[in-house]
N, C-alpha and C positions, 0 to 999 in steps of 0.2 A: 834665203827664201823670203819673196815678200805674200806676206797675211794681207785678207781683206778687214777693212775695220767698216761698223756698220754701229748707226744710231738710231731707231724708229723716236719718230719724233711724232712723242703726243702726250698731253699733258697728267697729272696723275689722278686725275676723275675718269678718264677716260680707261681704264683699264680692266680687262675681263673678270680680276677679281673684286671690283667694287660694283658690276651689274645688277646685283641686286639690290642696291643699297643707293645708288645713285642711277636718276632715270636720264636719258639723251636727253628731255625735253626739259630739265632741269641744269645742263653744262653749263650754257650761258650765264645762269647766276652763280657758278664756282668762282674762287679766287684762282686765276689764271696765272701759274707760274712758270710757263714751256717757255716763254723768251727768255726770261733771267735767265732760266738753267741751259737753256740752251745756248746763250751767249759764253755761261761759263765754261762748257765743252768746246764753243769755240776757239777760245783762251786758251786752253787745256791741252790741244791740238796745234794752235798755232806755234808753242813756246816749244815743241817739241818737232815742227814742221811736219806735220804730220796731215795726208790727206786722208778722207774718209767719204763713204757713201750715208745719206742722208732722205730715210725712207720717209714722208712726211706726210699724214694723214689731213685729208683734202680738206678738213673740217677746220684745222688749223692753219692750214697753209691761206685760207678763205679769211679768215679773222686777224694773220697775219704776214702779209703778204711781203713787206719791209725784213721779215726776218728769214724767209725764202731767197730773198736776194741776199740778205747779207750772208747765208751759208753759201751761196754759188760765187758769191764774191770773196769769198775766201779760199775757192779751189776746191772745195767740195762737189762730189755727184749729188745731185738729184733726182731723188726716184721715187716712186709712190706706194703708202700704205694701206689704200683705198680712201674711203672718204668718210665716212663714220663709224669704223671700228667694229664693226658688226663679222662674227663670227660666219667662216663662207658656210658650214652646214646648217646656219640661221638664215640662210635663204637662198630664195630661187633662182635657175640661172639667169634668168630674165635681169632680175635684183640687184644680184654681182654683178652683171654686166654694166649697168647702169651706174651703181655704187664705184667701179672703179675710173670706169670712162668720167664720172662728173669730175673724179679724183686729178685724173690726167690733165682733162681740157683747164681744171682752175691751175694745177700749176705750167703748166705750158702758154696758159696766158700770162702768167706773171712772169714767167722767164725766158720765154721768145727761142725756147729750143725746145726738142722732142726729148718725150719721158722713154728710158726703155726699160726699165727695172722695177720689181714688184716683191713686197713680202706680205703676205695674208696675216690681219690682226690673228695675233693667239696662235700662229701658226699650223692654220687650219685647213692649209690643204694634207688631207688625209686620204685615207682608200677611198672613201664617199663622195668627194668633191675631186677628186684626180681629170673632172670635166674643164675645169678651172682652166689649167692649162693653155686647152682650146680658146676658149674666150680672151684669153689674157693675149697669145699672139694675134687674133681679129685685133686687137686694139694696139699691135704697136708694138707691145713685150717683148725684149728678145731675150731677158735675161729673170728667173726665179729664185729666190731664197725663203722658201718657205716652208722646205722639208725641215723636221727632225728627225733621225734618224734613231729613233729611240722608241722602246714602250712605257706611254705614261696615261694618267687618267684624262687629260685635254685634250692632247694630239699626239705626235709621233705614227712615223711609218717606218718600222725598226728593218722593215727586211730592204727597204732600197739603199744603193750605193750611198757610202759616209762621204766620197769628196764629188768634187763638180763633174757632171754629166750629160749626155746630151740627151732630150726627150723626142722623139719624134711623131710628128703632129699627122694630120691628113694634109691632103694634096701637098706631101714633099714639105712643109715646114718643121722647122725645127724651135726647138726652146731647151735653153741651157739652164738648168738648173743647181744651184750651189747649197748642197746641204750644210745645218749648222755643226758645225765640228763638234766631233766627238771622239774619246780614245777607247779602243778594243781591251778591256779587263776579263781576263776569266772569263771571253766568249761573250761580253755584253759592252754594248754600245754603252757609255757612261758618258753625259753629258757632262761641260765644264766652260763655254763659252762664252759667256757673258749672262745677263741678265741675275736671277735669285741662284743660279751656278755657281757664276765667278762670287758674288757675295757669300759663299758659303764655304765652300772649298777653301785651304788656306791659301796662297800666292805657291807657293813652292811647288802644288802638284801643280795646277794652272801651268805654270812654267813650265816645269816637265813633259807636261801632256804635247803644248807645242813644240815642244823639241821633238818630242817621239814624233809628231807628224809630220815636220819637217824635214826630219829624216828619210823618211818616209816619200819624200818626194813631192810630199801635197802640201797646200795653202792652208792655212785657217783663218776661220772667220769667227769674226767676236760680233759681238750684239753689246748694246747702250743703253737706255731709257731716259731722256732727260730729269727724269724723276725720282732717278736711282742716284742723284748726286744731291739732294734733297733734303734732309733731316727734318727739315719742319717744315714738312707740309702738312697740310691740314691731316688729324688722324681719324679714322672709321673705324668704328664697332661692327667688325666682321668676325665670320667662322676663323677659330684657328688655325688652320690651314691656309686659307686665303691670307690675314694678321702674317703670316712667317714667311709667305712666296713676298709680300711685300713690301714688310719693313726689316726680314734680318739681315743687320748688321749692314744697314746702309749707310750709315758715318764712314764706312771700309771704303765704298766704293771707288771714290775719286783716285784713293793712294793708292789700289790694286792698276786702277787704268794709267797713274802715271808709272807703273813701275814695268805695264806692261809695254809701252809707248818707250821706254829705257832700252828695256832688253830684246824689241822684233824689231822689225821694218814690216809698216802696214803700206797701205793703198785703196781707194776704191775698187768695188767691185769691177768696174767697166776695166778698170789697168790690168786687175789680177788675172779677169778672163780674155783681155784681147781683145776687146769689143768695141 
């Protein structure tokens, strides 16, 4: 069974649990570490042949355009995070429209091909913003990863389908949608896919879990952070709960991804779904 393997690519200021503490109109004067670490996943990927999809936040892809090329040059999908990070129930659809489009058009100028894939920062399409959708195929989308299929206090939409689905739109469109994996415990969606998950959980269920769903007949899909391979980066005085979504046990991360790069066979999104 081949797994989709996914990276959102944005640096580690940009992320929903430092919002308060760091403003957008302050990013530029952060110590910018998405290229290094992102070259390191390159590495990481390459040594193990391994392709992957490459969600890349238009804000980044804008200030580094050289590093958009060099992930498509190495076999990687490209596909969009929108373009400033902004939570979709932080605004209007006018907003997101505009926020993802600007997203699209800068990497489609930098790489001379058509964007189709999309995951919503923080994972925010939820019951509220299920309008999303719509607007995402106007602009081109044919493919979503934005569901969790879970109950949590951010996002999740626990009651829709756990593996990839089809959504259907007005006049006859369609959008395919690939929720992030998750395994059935005791009647409850348990997440374990990547991000503060895979860092938490020890390697052996991680394992496990993918085997059950592979069994299972369906694909899984992991998530990355360039940020999450990181150890020093700069550190924030946040609430403890944001402090543990973002720093536990991130010296782990790299050796869980190689061991999980070991034991699957992954693929981009566009391979796993046909696309």
């Amino acid at each position: 069974m081949i797994n989709a393997l996914t990276v959102d690519v944005e640096d580690w200021f940009q992320v929903t649990n430092f919002e308060n503490v760091i403003r957008r109109d302050d990013w530029d004067a952060c110590q910018s570490r998405v290229d290094i670490n992102v070259r390191r996943i390159l590495d990481l990927f390459a040594a193990q042949k391994v392709r992957a999809t490459f969600f890349v936040l238009g804000w980044i892809a804008e200030r580094h355009p050289l590093l958009v090329r060099t992930i498509r040059r190495y076999g990687h999908e490209i596909s969009t995070h929108g373009y400033a990070h902004i939570q979709i129930q932080s605004q209007t659809r006018e907003e997101f429209r505009q926020d993802v489009s600007r997203a699209i058009d800068i990497l489609e100028d930098i790489l001379g091909e058509k964007i189709i894939g999309y995951r919503a920062p923080s994972y925010s399409i939820i019951p509220d913003t299920m309008w999303a959708w719509e607007l995402l195929a106007d602009l081109g989308i044919r493919y979503d990863s934005s569901i969790f299929p879970i109950k949590h206090d951010r996002y999740g939409v626990a009651a829709l389908p756990r593996f990839p689905f089809t959504i259907d739109l007005k006049d006859g469109r369609e959008l395919t949608e690939f929720p992030l994996s998750t395994v059935r415990i005791f009647g409850r969606n348990i997440p374990f896919a990547g991000g503060g998950y895979l860092r938490l959980y020890p390697y052996w269920f991680v394992k496990w879990a993918v085997k059950r769903i592979n069994r299972q007949g369906h694909p899984a899909i992991f998530y990355l952070h360039p940020w999450e391979i990181d150890p020093f980066q700069p550190r924030q005085k946040v609430h403890f709960l944001r402090r543990m979504r973002h720093y536990t046990n991130i010296s782990a991360t790299e050796r869980k991804v190689r061991l999980l790069l070991q034991d699957f066979q992954f693929a981009p999104i566009q391979d796993v779904l046909n696309l």
